[in-house]
C-alpha positions as CSV (number, residue, x, y, z in Angstrom):
1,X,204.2,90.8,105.9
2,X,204.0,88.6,102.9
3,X,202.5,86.0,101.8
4,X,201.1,83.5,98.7
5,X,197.8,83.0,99.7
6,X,196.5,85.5,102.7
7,X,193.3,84.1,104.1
8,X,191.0,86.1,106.1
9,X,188.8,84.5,108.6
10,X,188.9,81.1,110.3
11,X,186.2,79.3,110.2
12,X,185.5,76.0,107.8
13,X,185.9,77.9,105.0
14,X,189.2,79.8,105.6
15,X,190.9,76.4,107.3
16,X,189.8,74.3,104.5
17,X,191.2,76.5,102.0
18,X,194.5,77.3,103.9
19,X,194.9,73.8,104.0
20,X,194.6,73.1,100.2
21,X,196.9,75.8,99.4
22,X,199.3,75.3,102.0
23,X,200.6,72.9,99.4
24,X,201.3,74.8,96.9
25,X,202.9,77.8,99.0
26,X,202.9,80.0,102.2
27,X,199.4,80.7,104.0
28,X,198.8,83.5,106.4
29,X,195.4,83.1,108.2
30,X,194.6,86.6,109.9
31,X,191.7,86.7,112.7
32,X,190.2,89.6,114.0
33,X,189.4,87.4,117.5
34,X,190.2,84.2,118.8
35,X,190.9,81.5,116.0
36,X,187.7,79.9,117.4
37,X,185.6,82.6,117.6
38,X,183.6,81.8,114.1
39,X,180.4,81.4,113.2
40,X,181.5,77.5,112.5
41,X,181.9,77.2,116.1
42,X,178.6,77.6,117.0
43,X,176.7,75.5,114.1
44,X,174.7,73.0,116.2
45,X,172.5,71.3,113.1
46,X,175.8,69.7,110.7
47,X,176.4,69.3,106.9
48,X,174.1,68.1,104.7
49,X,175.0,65.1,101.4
50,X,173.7,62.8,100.1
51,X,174.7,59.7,102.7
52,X,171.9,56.9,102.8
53,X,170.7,54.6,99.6
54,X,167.2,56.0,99.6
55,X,168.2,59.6,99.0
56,X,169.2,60.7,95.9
57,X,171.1,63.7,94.2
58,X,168.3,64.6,92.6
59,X,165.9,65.2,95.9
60,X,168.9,66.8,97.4
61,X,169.1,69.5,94.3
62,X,165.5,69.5,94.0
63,X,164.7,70.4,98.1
64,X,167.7,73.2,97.5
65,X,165.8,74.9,94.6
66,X,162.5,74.7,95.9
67,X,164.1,76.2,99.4
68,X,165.8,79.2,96.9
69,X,162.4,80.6,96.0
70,X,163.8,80.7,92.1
71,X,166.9,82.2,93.0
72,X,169.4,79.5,92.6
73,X,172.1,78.9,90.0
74,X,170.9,75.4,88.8
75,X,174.3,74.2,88.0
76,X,176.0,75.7,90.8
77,X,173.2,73.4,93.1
78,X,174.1,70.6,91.2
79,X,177.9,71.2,91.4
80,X,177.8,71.3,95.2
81,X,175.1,68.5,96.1
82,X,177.4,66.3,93.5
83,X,180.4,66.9,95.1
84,X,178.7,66.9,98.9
85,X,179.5,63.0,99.6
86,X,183.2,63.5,99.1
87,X,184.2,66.5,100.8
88,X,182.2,65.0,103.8
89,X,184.6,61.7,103.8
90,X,187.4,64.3,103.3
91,X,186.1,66.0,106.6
92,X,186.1,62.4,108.5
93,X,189.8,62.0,106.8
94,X,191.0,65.3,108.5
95,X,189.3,64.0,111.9
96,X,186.1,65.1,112.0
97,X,184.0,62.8,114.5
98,X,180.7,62.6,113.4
99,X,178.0,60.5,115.2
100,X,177.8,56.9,113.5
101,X,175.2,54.5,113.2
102,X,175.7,51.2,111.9
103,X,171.9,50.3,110.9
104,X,172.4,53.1,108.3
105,X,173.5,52.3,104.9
106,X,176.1,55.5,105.5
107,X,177.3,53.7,108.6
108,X,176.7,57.5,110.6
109,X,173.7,58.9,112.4
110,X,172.0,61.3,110.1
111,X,169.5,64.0,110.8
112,X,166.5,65.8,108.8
113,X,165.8,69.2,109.4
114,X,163.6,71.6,107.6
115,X,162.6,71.7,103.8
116,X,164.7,68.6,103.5
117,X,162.6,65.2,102.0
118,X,165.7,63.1,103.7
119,X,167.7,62.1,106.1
120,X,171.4,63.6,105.3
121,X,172.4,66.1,107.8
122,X,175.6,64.2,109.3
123,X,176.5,65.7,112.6
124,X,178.1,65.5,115.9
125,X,174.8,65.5,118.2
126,X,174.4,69.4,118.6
127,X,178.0,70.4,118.5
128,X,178.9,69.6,115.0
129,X,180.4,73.2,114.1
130,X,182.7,73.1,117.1
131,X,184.2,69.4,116.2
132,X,184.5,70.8,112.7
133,X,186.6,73.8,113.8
134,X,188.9,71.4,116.3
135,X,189.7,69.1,113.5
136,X,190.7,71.7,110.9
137,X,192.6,74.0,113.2
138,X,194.7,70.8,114.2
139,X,195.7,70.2,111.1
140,X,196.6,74.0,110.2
141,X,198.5,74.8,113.7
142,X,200.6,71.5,112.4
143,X,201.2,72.7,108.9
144,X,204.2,74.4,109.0
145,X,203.1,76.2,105.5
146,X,200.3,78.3,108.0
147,X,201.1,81.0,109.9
148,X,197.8,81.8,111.8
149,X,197.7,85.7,113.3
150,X,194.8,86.0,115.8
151,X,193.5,89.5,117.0
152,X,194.5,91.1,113.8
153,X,191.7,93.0,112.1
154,X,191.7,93.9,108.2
155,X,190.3,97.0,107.7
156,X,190.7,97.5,104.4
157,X,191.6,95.5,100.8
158,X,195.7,96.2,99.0
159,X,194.4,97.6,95.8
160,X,196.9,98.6,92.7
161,X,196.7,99.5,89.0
162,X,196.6,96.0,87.6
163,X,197.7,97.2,83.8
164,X,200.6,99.2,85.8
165,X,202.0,96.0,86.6
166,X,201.0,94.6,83.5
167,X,198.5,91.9,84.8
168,X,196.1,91.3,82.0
169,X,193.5,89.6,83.8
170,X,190.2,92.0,84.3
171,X,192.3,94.9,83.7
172,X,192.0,97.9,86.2
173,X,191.9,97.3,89.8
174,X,193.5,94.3,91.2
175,X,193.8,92.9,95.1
176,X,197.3,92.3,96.3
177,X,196.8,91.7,99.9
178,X,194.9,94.0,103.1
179,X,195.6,96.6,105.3
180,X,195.9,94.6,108.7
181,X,195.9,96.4,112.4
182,X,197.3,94.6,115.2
183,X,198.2,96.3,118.4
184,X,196.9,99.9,117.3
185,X,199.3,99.9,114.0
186,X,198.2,98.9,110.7
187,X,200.1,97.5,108.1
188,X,200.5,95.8,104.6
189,X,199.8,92.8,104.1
190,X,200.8,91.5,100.7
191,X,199.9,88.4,98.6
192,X,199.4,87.3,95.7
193,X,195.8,85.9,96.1
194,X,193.7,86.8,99.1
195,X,190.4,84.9,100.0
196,X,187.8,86.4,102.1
197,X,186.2,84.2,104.2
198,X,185.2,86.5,107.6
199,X,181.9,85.0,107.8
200,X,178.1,87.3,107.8
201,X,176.4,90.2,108.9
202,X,173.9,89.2,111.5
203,X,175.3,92.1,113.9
204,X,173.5,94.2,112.1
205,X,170.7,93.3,114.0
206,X,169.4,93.6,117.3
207,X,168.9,89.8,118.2
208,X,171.3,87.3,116.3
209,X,172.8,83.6,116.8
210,X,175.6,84.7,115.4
211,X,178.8,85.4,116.9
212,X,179.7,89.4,118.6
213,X,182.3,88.9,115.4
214,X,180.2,88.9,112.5
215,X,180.0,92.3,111.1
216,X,180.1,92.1,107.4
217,X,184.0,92.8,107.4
218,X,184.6,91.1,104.0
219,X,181.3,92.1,101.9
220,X,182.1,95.9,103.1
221,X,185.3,95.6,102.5
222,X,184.9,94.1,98.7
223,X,182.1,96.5,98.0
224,X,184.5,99.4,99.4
225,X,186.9,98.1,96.3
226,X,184.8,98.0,93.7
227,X,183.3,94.0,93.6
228,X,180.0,93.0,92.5
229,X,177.9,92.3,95.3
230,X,174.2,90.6,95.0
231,X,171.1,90.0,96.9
232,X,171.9,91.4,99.8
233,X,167.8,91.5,100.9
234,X,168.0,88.0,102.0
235,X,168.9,87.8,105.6
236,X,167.7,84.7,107.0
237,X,165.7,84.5,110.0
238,X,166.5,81.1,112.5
239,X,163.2,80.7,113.5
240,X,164.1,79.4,117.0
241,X,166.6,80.8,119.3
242,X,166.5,80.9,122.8
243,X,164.2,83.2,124.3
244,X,165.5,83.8,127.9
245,X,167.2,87.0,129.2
246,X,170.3,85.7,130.1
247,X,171.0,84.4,126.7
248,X,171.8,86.8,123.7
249,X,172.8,84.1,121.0
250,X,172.3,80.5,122.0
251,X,170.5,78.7,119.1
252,X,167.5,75.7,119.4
253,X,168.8,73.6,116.4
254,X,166.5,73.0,113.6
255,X,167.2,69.3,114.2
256,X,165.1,70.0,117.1
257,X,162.0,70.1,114.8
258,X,163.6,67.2,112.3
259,X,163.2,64.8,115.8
260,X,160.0,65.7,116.3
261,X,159.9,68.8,117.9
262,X,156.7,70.9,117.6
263,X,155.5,74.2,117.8
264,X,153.1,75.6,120.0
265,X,151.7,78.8,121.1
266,X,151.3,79.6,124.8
267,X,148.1,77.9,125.0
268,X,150.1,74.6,124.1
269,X,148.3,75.0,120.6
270,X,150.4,73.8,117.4
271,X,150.2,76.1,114.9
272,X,152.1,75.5,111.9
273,X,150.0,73.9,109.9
274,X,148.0,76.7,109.7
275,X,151.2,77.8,107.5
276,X,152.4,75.3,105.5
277,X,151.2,71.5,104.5
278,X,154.9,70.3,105.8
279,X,153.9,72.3,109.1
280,X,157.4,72.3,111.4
281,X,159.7,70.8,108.8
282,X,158.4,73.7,106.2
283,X,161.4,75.7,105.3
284,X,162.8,78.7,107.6
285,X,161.2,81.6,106.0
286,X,158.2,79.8,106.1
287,X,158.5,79.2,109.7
288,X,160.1,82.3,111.1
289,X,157.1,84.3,109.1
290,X,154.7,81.8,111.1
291,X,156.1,82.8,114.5
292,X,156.3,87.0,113.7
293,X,152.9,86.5,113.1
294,X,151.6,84.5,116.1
295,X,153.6,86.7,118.1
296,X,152.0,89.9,116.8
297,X,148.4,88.5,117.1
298,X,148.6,87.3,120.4
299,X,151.3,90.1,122.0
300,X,153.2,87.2,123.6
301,X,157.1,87.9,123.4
302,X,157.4,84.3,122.2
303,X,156.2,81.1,121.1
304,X,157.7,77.5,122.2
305,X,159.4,74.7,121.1
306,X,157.6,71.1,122.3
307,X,159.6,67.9,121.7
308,X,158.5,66.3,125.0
309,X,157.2,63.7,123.3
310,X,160.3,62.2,122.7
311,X,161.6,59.7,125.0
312,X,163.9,61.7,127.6
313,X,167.3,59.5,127.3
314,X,167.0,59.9,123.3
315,X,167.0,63.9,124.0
316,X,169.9,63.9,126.5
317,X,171.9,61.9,124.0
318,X,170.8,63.7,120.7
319,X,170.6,67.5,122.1
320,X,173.1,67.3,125.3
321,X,174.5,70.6,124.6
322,X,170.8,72.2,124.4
323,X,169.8,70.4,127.2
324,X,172.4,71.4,129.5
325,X,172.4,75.0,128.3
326,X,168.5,74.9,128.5
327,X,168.7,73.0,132.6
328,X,171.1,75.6,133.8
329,X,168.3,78.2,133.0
330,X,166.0,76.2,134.8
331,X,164.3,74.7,131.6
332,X,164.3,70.6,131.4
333,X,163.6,69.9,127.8
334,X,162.6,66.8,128.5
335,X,159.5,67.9,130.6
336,X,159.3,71.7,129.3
337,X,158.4,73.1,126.2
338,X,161.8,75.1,125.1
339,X,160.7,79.5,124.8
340,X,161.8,80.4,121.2
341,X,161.8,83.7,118.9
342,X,163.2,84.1,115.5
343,X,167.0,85.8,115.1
344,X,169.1,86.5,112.1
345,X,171.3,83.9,111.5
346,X,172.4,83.8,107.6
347,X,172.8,86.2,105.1
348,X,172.3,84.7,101.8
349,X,173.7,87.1,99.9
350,X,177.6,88.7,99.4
351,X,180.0,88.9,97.3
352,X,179.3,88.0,93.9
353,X,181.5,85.0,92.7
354,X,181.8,82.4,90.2
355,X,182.3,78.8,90.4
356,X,185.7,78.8,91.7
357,X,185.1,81.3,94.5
358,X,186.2,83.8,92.4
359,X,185.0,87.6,92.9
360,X,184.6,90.2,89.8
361,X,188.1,91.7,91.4
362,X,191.5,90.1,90.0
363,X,193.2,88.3,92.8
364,X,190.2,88.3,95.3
365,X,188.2,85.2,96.6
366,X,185.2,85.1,98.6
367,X,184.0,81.6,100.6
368,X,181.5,80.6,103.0
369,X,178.8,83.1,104.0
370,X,180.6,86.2,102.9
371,X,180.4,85.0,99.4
372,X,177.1,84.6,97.0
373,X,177.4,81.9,95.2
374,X,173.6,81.4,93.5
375,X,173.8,77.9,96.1
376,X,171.2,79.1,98.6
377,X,169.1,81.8,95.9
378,X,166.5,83.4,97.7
379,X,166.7,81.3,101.4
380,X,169.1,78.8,102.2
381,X,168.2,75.2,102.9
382,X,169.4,74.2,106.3
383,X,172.6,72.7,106.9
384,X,173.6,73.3,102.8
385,X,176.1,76.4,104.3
386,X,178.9,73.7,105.8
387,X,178.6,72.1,102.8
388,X,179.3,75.2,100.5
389,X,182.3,76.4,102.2
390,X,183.6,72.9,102.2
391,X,183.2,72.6,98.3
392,X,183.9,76.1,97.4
393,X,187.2,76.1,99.4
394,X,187.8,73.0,97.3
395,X,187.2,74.2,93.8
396,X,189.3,78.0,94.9
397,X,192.3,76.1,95.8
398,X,192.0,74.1,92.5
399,X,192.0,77.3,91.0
400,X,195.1,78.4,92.6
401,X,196.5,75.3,91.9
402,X,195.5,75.5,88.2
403,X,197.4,79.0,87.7
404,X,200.3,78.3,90.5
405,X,202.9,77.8,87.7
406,X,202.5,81.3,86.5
407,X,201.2,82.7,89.7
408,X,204.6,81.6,91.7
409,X,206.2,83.9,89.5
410,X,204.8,86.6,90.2
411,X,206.4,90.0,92.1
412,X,204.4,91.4,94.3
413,X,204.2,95.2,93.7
414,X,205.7,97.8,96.3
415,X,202.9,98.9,98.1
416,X,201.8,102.7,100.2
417,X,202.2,102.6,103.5
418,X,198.9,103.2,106.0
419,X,198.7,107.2,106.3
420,X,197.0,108.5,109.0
421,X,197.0,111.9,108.0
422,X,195.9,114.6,110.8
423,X,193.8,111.7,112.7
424,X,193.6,111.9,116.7
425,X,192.9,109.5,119.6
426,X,189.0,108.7,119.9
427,X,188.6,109.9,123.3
428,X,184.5,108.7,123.7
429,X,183.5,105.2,123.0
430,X,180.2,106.9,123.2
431,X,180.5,108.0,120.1
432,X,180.7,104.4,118.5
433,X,178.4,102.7,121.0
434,X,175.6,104.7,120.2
435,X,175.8,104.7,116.4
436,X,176.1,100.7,117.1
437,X,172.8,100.4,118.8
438,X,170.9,102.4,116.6
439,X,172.0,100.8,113.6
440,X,170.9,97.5,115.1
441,X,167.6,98.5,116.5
442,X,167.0,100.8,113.2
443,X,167.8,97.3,111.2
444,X,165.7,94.8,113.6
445,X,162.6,97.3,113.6
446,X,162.5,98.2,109.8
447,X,164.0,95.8,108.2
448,X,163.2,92.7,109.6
449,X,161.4,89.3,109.2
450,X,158.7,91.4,107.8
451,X,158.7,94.9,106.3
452,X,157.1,97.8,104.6
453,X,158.1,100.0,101.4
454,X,157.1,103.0,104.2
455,X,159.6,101.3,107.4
456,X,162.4,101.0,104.4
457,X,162.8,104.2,103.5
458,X,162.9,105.4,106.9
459,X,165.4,103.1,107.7
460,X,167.2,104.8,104.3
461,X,166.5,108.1,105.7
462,X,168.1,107.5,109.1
463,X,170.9,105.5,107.8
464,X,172.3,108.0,105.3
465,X,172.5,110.2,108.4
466,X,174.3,107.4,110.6
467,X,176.8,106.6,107.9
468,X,177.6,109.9,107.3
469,X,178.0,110.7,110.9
470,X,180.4,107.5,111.2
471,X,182.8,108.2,107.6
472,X,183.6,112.1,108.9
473,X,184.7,109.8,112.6
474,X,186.6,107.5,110.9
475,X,188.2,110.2,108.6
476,X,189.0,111.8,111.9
477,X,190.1,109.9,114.6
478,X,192.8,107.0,114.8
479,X,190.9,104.0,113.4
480,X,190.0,101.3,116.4
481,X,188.8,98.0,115.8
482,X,185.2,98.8,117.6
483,X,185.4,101.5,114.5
484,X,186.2,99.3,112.0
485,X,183.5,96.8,112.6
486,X,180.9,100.0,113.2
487,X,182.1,101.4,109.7
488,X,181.5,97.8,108.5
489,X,177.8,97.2,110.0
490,X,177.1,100.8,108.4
491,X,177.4,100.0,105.0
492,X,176.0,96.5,105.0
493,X,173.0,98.2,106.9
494,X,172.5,100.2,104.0
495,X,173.4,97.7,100.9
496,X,170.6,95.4,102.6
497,X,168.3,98.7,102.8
498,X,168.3,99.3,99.4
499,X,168.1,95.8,98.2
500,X,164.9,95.6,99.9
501,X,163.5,98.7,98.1
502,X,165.0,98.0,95.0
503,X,163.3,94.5,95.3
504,X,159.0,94.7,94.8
505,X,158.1,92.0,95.4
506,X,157.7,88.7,98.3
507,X,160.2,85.9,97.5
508,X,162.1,83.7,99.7
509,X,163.5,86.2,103.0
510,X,162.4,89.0,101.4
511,X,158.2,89.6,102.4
512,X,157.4,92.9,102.1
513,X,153.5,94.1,102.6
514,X,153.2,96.4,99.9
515,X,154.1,93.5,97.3
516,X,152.8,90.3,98.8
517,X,153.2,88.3,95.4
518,X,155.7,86.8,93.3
519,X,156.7,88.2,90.4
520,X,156.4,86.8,87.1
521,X,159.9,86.5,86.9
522,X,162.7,86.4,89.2
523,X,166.1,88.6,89.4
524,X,169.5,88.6,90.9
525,X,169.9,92.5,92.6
526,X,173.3,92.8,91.6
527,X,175.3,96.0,92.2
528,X,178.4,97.5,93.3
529,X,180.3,101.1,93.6
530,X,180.5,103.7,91.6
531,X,182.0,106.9,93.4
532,X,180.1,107.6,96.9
533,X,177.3,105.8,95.5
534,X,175.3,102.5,94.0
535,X,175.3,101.5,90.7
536,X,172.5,99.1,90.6
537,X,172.8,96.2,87.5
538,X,169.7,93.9,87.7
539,X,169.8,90.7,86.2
540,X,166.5,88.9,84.9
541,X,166.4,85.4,85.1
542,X,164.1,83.5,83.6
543,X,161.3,81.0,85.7
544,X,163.0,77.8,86.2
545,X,160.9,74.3,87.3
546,X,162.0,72.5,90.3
547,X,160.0,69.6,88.6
């Protein structure tokens, strides 16, 4: 297989790109699942720009750095909030349906969710990921420049000698495509630029509203290469997902709290202003912090979600999806407070990349929640993750576009086939299953919502053992995709281990009780390979003002 541009994932960020380069030359968009099995699909909340006359560019950038803990790359917030408004009237160009409302200035119905000082989350009532998705895989299965593979799993990046071929850009290493299985065979897929965009990692842990798909693919496979990778200590927590046994991953949308929704323990007691002056529009880490901790003082497995004080009509026609989801459990959100825990849902770091999407490897991309851009810093502001991919995708295909009339001419390089050595059939899933739910109770029990320099390098301890245990299988055995994602959750366990020890300190998603104060100063954790091991590379940045 080759290709000019291979894309890998499918969610906004892989079909907005595809679609931008699928002007310039041929896409192939490989998908480990079904093409609608993303973490896009299931984004309830929407896409967040500045819409209405009374906000401003300014509060947006200002409400994303004051949500990033110090974190953020300025310019890169002000690159994306500026260039928000337009890629959301490029979304409703595609065919992107989202709920209007003609006593707005905007003309659409726009939501507020937490840490924002605005309205300006355009959506589609709670389904707003899903109508996203159906619009931009329209326009790709029509494109005849996209060929879109599902069920085909990458397992690991086409690296060559750049200065063999006498590429002078970065020198060394360069990515000319992925090893792709489908059907039990793996094969190479070239091209000339490939873009990661597989989505995050929140299958590392034990409770997640992410979907069974997200398992780090593209940050272990970059860091497997040789890219930088950075802050991989910030996992956000949702605060509220569904707490019912039946359920595993079905999120309460923050918007749920932007219309009102309130917090309250089981003694119908609000509690978040105990917390935070905004009390349940405070900012996620804020609020999933607040819940761990009622939970652990009371020993209730919960807390709940109260936005019966809402007219009933105005919550059928806002939340239908969560209502209907919530009935058939035998909870009417209209009369009954909604049970709620906290769940990883973002991982706000990635691969390290620059303002065109670009990674610290010649010829890789990174988009969407693989990537770390220095957008969301050190916690993401809700609904600001749409947006990125939508505006990243942009800027990488202008890239591509930039350097097309050099980059057309280029020959792709013959390329090893996949050796498989003495490897045998797997005969015992047991094998994988087991390492799979340790990692994920291991990662939900020690390094969690809130954690301890002790629980950490336990968690370090154990998971040197488990990765070990899982390399000498996969250097064994015939690889399986079950393997591959296992071999995946592995390492991004253990990059977001030693984040969290490297980092001493309590900023943004990362609280740790040994080190319950800022520093002085904040730093990027940036690191990547070298050999077996990490090479750590920290860079200090100095205090900004969000004034």
């Amino acid at each position: 297989m080759e290709s000019d541009f291979l894309v890998v994932g499918s969610g906004i960020a892989g079909l907005s790109y595809a679609l931008k380069c699928a002007a310039l030359g041929s896409v192939v968009v490989v998908t480990k699942k079904k093409d609608v099995d993303t973490a896009t699909n299931l984004a309830q909340g929407g896409i967040a720009a500045v819409m209405e006359e009374k906000d401003t560019l300014t509060s947006h950038i200002g409400d994303t750095l004051e949500s990033g803990a110090g974190l953020c790359d300025e310019a890169v917030v002000e690159m994306v909030v500026g260039a928000g408004p337009r890629r959301v009237s490029e979304l409703v160009e595609i065919g992107v349906k989202f709920v209007k409302d003609s006593g707005n200035s905007s003309g659409y119905s726009l939501g507020r969710e937490g840490g924002h000082s605005h309205r300006r989350v355009a959506h589609a009532n709670d389904l707003t990921g899903r109508e996203i998705e159906r619009a931009l895989l329209g326009k790709v299965r029509k494109n005849s420049n996209i060929e879109l593979l599902e069920e085909h799993v990458v397992v690991d990046l086409l690296m060559v000698d750049g200065e063999m071929y006498g590429w002078k850009e970065g020198g060394g290493q360069k990515c000319v495509g992925a090893y792709v299985m489908f059907d039990g065979v793996v094969e190479p897929y070239r091209a000339k630029v490939t873009a990661l965009c597989s989505g995050g990692v929140g299958k590392v842990y034990l409770y997640t509203t992410n979907p069974d798909i997200a398992t780090g693919d593209g940050v272990a496979m970059a860091f497997r290469a040789g890219a930088e990778v950075q802050n991989m200590e910030f996992v956000q927590f949702h605060p509220t997902c569904l707490y019912h046994p039946e359920e595993k991953n079905f999120l309460i949308s923050e918007a749920v709290r932007g219309e009102g929704g309130i917090l309250i323990g089981k003694d119908g007691e609000p509690f978040m202003e105990k917390y935070d002056p905004r009390k349940d529009l405070a900012t996620r880490d804020t609020v999933a912090r607040a819940i761990d901790k009622e939970m652990k003082e009371t020993g209730e497995d919960c807390v709940y979600l109260d936005i019966t004080g809402r007219d009933p009509e105005f919550i059928k026609q806002r939340f239908p999806t969560i209502f209907e989801r919530c009935l058939s459990h035998g909870i009417d959100i209209t009369r009954q407070p909604i049970p709620v825990v906290p769940a990883a849902h973002y991982m706000c770091g990635g691969v390290r990349t620059d303002r065109m999407g670009k990674t610290t490897i010649p010829g890789l991309i990174a988009l969407g929640e693989t990537a770390c851009t220095g957008l969301h810093g050190g916690n993401r502001l809700a609904s600001n993750s749409l947006l990125e991919a939508v505006v990243y995708a942009d800027k990488a295909a202008g890239f591509c576009k930039a350097i097309w009339s050099n980059l057309r001419k280029t020959e792709l390089p013959v390329v090893d086939r996949w050796k498989c050595g003495d490897a045998r059939n797997l005969s015992e899933e047991i094998l994988i299953n087991h390492n799979w739910d340790s990692i994920r109770r291991l990662m939900w029990n020690y390094v969690g919502i809130v954690r301890s320099m002790e629980r950490l390098a336990l968690a370090k301890k154990r998971m040197d053992f488990i990765y070990a245990e899982i390399a000498q299988h996969y250097k064994e055995y015939y690889v399986t995709p079950n393997m591959i994602e296992l071999r995946n959750i592995a390492l991004n366990s253990l990059l977001i281990i030693q984040s969290a020890i490297h980092r001493k300190e309590s900023r943004g998603l990362h609280f740790v009780i040994d080190y319950p104060d800022k520093l002085p100063f904040p730093s990027q954790t940036i690191f990547k390979r070298k050999g077996s091991s990490i090479s750590w590379d920290i860079e200090i940045i100095k205090e900004r003002s969000n004034e």
